[in-house]
N, C-alpha and C positions, 0 to 999 in steps of 0.2 A: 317654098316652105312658109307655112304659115307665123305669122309673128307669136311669139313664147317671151314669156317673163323669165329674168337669169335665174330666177328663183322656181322656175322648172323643170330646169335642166336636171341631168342626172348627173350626180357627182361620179368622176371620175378619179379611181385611187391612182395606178399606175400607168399614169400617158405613156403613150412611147416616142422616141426619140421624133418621129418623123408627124407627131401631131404638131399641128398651128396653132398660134394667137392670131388674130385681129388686131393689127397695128396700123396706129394714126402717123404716116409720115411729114411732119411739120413744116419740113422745107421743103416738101412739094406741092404741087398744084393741079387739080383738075382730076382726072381718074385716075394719076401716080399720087394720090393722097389715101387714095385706102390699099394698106398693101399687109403684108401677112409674116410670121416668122416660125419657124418649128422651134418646137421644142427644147431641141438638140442643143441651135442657136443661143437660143436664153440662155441654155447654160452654160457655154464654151464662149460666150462674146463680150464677158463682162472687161469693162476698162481694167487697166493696169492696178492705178489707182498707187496711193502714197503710203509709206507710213504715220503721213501724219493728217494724208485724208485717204482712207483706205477704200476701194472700191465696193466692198460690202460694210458697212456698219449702222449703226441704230439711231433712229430720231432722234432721242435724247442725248446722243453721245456719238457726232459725227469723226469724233478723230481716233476712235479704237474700234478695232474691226480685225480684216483681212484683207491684205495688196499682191497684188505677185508681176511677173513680168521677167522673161530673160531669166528662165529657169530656176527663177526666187520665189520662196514664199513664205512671206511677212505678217507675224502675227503682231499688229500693236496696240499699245494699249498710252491714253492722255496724248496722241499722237506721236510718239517713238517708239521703234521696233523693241517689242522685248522678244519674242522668238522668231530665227530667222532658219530657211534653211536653203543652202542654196543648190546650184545643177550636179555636188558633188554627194549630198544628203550629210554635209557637215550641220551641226545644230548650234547656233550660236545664243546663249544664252544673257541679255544683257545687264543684271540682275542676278540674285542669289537664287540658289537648288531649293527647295525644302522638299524632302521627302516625308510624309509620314506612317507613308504602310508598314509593315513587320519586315519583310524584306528587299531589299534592292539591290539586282543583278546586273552586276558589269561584265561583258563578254565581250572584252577586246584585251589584243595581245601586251599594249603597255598602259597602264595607265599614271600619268604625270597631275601631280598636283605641285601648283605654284606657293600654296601655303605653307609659312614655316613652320606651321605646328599643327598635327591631328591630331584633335580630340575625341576618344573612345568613353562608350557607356556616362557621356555626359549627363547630368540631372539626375544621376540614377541612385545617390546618397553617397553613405560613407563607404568604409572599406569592405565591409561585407557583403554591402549590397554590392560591391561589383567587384566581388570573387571571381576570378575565373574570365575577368574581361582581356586581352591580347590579340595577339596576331596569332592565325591558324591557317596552316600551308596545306594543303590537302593533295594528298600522298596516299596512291595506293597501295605502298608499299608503309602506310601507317602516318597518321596527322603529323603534322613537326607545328609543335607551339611555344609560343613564349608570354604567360600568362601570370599575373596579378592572383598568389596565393593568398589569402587574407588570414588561413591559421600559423602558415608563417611569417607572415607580415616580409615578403620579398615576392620578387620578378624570379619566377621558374621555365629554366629552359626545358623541353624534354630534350634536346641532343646537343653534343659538345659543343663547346664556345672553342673555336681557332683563331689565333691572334698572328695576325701578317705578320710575315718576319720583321723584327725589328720592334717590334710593338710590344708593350709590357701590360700589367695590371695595376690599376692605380687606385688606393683607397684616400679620401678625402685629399689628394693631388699627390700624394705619397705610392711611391713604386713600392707594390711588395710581391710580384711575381714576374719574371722573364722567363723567356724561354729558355736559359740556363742559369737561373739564380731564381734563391726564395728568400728576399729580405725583409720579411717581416719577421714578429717574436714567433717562435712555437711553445706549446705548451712543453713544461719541464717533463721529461720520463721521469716516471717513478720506478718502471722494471726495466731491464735489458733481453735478449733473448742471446743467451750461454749457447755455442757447440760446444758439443766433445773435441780433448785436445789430446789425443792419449800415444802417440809419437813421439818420438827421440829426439825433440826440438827444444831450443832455447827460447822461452817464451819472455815479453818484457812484461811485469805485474802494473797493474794501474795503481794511482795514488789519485788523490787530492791533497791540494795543498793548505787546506783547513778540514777540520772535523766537521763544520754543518752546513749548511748552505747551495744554493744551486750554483755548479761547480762544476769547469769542465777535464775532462779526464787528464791524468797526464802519467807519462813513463819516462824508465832512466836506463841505461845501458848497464849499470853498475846496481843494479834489482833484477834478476831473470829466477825462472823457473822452467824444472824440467816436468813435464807430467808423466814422463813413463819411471825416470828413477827418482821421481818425487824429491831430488836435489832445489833447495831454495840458496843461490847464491847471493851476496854481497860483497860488498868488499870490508864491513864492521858489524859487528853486533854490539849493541847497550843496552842493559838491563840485566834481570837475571834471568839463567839458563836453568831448566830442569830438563832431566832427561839424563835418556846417554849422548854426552859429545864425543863426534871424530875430528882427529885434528890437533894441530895445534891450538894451544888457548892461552891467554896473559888476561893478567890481574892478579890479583888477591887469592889465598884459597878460600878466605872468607867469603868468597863471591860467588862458588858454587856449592849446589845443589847437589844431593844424588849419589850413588854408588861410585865410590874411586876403583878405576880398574884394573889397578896394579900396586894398591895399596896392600900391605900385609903385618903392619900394625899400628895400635895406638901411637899417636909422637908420646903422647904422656897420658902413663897408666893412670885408673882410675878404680878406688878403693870401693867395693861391692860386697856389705855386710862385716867388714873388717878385712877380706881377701880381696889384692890388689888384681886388675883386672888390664892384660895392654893389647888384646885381640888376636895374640897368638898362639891362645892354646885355651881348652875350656877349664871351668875353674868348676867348684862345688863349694853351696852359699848352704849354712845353718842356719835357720833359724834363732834368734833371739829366744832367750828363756820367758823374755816379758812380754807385755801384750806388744801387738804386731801394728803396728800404725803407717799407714802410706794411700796414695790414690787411687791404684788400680791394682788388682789381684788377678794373675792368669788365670783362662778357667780352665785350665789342664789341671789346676791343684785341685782336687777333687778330698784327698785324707788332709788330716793335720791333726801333731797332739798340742794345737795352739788350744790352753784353754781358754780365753778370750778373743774379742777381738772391737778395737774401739773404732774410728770414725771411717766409714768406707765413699766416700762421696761416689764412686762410679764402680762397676764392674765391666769387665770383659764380656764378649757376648759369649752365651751357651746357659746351661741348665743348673741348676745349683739344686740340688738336691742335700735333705738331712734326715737323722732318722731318730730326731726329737721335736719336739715342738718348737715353732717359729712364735718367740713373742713381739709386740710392738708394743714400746713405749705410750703409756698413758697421752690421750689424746692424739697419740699418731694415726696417720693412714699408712695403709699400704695401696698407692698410687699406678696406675695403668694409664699410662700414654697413650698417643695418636697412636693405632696402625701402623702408619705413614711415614710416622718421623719426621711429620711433616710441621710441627707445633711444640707450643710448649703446654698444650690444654690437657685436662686428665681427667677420668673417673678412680676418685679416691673410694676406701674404704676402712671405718674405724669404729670403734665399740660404743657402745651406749653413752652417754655423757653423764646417766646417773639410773644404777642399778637397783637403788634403792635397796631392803633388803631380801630381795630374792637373790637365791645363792649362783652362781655362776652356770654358765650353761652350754653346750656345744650342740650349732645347728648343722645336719647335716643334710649335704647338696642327692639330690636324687645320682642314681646312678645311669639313667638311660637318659640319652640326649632327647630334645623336646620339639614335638610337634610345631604346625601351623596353625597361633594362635592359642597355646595354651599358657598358663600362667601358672607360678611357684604359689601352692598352698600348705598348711600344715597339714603335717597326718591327722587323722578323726583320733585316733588312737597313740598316736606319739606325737606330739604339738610341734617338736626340734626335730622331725625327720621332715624335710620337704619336696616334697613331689607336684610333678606336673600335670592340671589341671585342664579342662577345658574352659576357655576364654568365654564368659556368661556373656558375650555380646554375641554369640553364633551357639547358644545354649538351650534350646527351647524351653527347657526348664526352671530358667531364672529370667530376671528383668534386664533386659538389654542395658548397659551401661553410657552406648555412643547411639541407639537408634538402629530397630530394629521392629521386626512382627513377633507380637505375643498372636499366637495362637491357641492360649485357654482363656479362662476367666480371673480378671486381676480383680481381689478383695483385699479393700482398706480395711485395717481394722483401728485404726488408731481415730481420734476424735477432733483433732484440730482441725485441717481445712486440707482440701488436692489442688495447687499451683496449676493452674492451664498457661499456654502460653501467653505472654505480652508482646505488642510491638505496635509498631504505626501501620497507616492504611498501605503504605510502601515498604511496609514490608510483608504481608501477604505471600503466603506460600504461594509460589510460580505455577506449581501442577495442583491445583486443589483437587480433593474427591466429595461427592457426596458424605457429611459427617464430620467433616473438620472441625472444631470448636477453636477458638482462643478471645484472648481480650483486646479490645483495638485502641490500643492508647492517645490513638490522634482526637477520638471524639466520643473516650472515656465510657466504650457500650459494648457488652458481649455480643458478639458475632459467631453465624456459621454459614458453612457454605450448604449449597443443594440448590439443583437444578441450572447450574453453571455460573450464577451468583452469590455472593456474601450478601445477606441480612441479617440485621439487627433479634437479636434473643433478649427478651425484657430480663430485667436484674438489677441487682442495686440499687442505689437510691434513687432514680429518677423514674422510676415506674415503668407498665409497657407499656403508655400508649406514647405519641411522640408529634409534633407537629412535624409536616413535612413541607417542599418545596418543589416549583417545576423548574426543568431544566431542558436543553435543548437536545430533542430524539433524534434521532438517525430513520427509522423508519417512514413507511407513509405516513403523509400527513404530519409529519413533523418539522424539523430545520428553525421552531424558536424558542426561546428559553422565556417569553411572553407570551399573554395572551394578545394576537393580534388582526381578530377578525375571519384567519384565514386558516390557521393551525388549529387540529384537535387531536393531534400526538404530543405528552410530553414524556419525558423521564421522571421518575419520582426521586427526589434527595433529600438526606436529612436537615432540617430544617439549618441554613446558617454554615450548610457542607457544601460535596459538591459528592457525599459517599451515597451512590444510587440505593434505594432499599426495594425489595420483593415484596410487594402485598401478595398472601397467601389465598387469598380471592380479594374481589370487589367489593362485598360483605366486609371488611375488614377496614375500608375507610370511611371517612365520614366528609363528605366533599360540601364546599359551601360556594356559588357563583353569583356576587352580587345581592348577598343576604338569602338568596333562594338552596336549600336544598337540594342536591341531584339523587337520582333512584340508581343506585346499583346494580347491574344487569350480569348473569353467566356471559361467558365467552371470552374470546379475545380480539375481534375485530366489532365494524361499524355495522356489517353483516348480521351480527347476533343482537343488535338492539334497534328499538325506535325511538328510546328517551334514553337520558341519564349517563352511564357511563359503564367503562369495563375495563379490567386489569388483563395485560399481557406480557410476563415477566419485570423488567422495572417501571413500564411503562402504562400512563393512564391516558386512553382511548374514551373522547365524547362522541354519543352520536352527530354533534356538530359541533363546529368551531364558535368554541365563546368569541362572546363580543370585542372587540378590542378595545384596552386599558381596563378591565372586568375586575373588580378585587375578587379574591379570592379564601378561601381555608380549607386544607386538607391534615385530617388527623386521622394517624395510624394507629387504631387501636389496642396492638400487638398482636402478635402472631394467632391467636385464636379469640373467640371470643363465644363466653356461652353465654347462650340464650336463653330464658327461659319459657316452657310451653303458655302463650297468650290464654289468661282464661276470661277476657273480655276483650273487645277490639268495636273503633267506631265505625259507626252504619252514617252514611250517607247518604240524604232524597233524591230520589230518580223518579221524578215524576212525569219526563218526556217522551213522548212517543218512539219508546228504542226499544231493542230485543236484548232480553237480560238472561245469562243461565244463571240458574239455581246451584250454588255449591253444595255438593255432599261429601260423605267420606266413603272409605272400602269397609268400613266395620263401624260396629255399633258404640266401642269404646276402645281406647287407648290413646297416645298421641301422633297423632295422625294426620297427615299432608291432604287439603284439601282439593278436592274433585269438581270438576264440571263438566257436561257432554253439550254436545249442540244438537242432538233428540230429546233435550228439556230444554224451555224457554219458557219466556213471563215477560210480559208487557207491563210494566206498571201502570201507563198513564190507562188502557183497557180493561187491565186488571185479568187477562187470559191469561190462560198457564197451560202450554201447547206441548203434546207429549206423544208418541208413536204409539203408544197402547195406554191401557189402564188395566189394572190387574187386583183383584179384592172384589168384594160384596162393598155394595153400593148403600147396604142398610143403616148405617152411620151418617151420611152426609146428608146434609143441611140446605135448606133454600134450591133444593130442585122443586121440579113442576109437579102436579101430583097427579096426571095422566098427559098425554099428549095423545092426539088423534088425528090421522094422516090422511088425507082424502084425495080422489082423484089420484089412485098409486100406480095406474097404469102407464104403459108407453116409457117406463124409463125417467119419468118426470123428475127434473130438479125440484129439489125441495128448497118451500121458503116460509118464510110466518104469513098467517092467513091477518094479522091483526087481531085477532082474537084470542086472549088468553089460552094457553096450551094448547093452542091448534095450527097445525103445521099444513100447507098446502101442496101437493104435486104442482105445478106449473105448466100447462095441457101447450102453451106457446114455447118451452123453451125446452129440450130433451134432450137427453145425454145418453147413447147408445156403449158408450165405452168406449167409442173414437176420436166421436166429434158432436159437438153440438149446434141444435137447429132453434135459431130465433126467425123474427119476422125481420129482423134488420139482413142478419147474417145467419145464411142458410150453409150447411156442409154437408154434401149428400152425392155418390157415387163417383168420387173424382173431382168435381167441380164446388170452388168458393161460389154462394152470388152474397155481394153487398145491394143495400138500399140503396136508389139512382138519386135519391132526395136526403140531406144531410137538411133535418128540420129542428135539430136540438142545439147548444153550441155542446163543443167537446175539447177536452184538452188532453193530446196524445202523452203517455209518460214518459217524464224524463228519460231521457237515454234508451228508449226503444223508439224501433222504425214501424212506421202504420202504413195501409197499401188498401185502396179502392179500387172497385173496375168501374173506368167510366163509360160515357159521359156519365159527369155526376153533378145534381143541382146543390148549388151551397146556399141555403138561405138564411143561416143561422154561425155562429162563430165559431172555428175550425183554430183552437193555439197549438204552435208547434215549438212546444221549448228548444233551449240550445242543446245540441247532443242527439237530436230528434231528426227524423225525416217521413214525412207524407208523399209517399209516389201513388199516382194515378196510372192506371194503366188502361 
């Protein structure tokens, strides 16, 4: 083999087991000096090596590497094993875990930790950030957890807690549940749940042994109740008895109540009108010849030749009927209680307090009972007959008295003043309609609504116009109550308020930004103008955002504003090379909105006046030529000035067919452009159009191609 530099060798990626090195044997001599090893070799022969000088490790850092030997292998690091693992593939960690991936799977049957405390959802914050942190048993028959609720602020099992026999529950070291005892408080009942008891049984009644308080039940052998013969036994009763009693009874007779049931007469009679009266026989009572005086009168006495009768404080109940007049005493009423009976309140009724001298009078009640909504009027015809009316608030023929719809036409005739309503900016009718009126007392200004806000109606003393003020919009381009560079939406408010007003156009204010003037424009957006400004509902829209910190003035002229028709207006020099239209009108007189078209124009600084036609006898007009004469008319020639007073030339080099035109530069003739091959003039292409030669072309002369412009050669 010829001799090769290593550096012509051809790399090889994947040796295989059975390729050789070239190896220098040191301790040998003579031709067992050069000897050879595969591949395999190198990598299956490496020493043992240590943990703390490990068979593979790095220049800089001989004592951290890898060692093995005797089915171990030893990963160390500063020369001590930190991962070991031996011929069983136990892993012996010498050192702390850290994991930091998202998860980490343990799949072995026990796992033992020697730490006395595991900590869950560490670093993670407070109690809500680690909601829902616990143990989670994973069950296919459904997760079993015991987890950190944070809206209850406790440890939630999902499944029973069972406590080893013997074992209780303990709050703050205190027992308050066993397996057969609950010694903690329970909350007091307030109800009980009652069975039916409706059998032949001696029941014991509950008592307490005070009237209030939380109290626990108690019964007596000597208190029972039967619930089928409703029998309540004791062995004494105290107090007083009403009713019927069976039985034996002692005491007093003074001590009951009630129907005696074997009584059959008074012990001692009792004198009734003058006739003794003892219960055993009925008697017959006359009347007194004089007036009759006592409490109550039976209503069964319906006659009597009593001719008077003096103080009655009560009657029995029923009808009292008489078939004379019923008078009441000067200043009396005659009173109509509660319904109810439920009160001591009334609706009285009593005469005039002063008649003055008209003579007495009797009103009389209609006879047919009354509608829904009508009311007692006088007759038109009998003033004292009163009859039932319709209630003018549901009347269409009168003025509602509580609010309501006139559907005719309401005429004042009287000459003082018509009341509109008053109130503050918070009080504002809820549902407005187009048309509302009233006065706004917070900021002393008539108002109406239309077009879904309240503005200001000029009135009273303070005139219509009004200064106003910005405030912060809601729409585009809005969000500041300033001007700040960036905004050119505001709200409009009364000056010193916060009450939005409706400019009725644009026309209507008078805006001022920084001592300058703004131009009013139709529309309602930035869309409709290029200067100045534009109203859309309470808000004022610039074509741009003022300056920021801009003083400002806006005055709202009031609701309309006339104008008078201008009969002079100033003219302005336009002396620059621009294109101006000519204003005209649609008619010869009246006042009239001025016109312009763009098929008339006028240049000022040329003084041309450029128009699609002319139409009239030309016998009037001034400073034309007083012959022109055209030479050379053949061939289509463009026409130019000969230099010679009124004499116009054809141009025999330059023709216009109606298509195209042919120069000596630039020819156009059956399809084909040709340009001049020699550019001998300088030329400057116009701004914003593109120019095109066919080359080769000579340039000996200046060729400018403004910005916006391009020169292809082709």
């Amino acid at each position: 083999m010829a001799n090769r530099k290593i550096s012509e060798f051809t790399a090889l990626t994947a040796p295989a087991s059975g390729d050789t090195f070239a190896i220098l044997d040191v301790d040998a001599s003579g031709a067992e000096v050069n000897k050879k090893i595969t591949y395999a070799n190198v990598l299956g022969k490496a020493p043992d090596g240590s943990a703390a000088a490990p068979a593979f490790s790095f220049s800089s850092d001989t004592n951290s590497g890898i060692s093995g030997g005797s089915d171990t292998l030893v990963l160390s690091t500063g020369g001590t094993a930190a991962i070991s693992v031996d011929s069983s593939q136990n892993v012996t960690l010498s050192a702390n875990l850290i994991v930091n991936g998202t998860t980490t799977t343990i799949d072995s049957t026990t796992l033992t930790v020697k730490d006395k405390n595991i900590e869950i959802a560490k670093g993670n914050g407070n109690d809500a950030a680690v909601d829902g942190a616990g143990i989670t048993i994973d069950s296919t028959e459904g997760d079993k957890t015991w987890n950190w609720v944070d809206s209850t602020d406790a440890w939630t099992s999902s499944e029973h807690i069972d406590l080893a026999s013997g074992k209780v529950l303990k709050v703050a070291g205190t027992q308050v549940l066993s397996a057969t005892n609950f010694t903690g408080t329970s909350a007091v009942a307030t109800t009980v749940t009652v069975a039916d008891e409706s059998s032949d049984t001696s029941c014991n009644v509950l008592f307490a042994t005070a009237a209030t308080g939380n109290l626990a039940p108690k019964s007596g052998t000597n208190l029972t109740f039967n619930s089928d013969t409703g029998a309540l036994t004791a062995t004494s009763f105290v107090g007083a008895l009403t009713g019927n009693v069976t039985g034996n009874t002692s005491g007093s007779s003074g001590s009951c109540t009630g129907n005696a049931a074997t009584a059959t007469a008074l012990a001692t009679a009792r004198a009734i009108n003058g006739v003794d009266f003892d219960g055993t026989a009925a008697i017959t009572v006359t009347a007194a010849a004089e007036t009759l005086s006592g409490t109550e009168l039976k209503s069964t006495v319906v006659t009597s030749s009593l001719t008077s009768v003096g103080t009655l404080s009560s009657l029995a109940s029923g009808a009292i009927t008489t078939t004379d007049n019923l008078s009441v005493d000067n200043a009396k009423e005659v009173r109509f209680y509660e319904a109810d009976s439920n009160g001591s309140a009334y609706v009285g009724i009593k005469g005039a307090t002063d008649k003055g001298s008209e003579a007495s009078y009797t009103v009389s009640l209609p006879a047919d009972a009354p509608t829904a909504n009508q009311i007692l009027k006088a007759n038109a015809s009998t003033p004292t007959n009163l009859e039932w009316s319709t209630d003018s608030a549901t009347d269409s023929t009168k003025l509602p008295l509580a609010g309501g719809t006139l559907t005719g036409k309401v005429i004042h005739n009287y000459t003082s003043s018509l009341r509109v309503p008053v109130g503050t900016t918070g009080q504002r009718d809820g549902s407005p309609v187009n048309g509302d009126f009233r006065y706004n007392s917070t900021n002393s200004k008539f108002e109406g609504y239309q077009g879904g806000s309240w503005g200001e109606i000029g009135g009273g003393a303070t005139g219509s116009a009004d200064l106003l003020d910005i405030a912060s919009s809601s729409g585009t381009g809005g969000g500041s109550a300033s001007f700040n560079g960036s905004a050119y939406r505001f709200k409009l408010v009364t000056h010193g308020t916060s009450d939005a007003v409706t400019p009725v156009n644009a026309e209507i204010l008078r805006v001022s930004i920084n001592g300058v003037m703004q131009k009013p424009n139709d529309g309602s957006g930035q869309g409709d103008m290029s200067e100045g400004y534009v109203v859309s509902g309470t808000d004022i829209i610039f074509d741009s955002a003022p300056a920021s910190g801009a003083s400002y003035f806006i005055v709202n002229m009031g609701t309309q504003i006339a104008v008078g028709n201008a009969t002079t207006f100033t003219v302005a020099d336009e002396s620059s090379d621009t294109t101006c239209f000519p204003v005209f009108t649609t008619a010869a007189t009246g006042d009239l909105a001025p016109k312009s078209g763009s098929n008339l124009a006028f240049n000022s600084a040329t003084g041309a006046l450029t128009a699609t036609s002319f139409v009239g006898s030309g016998a009037n007009l001034t400073g034309l030529p007083a012959g022109v004469t055209i030479n050379n008319n053949a061939d289509n020639r463009v026409i130019t000035g000969s230099g010679t007073a009124n004499t116009l030339e054809g141009e025999a080099t330059f023709t216009f067919d109606g298509t195209k035109t042919t120069t000596p530069v630039v020819t156009a003739s059956n399809g084909i452009v040709e340009t001049a091959a020699t550019i001998g003039t300088n030329h400057t292409i116009t701004s914003n159009y593109n120019a095109m030669s066919a080359g080769p072309v000579t340039v000996s002369a200046t060729v400018t191609v403004p910005s916006g412009s391009a020169w292809v050669i082709v």
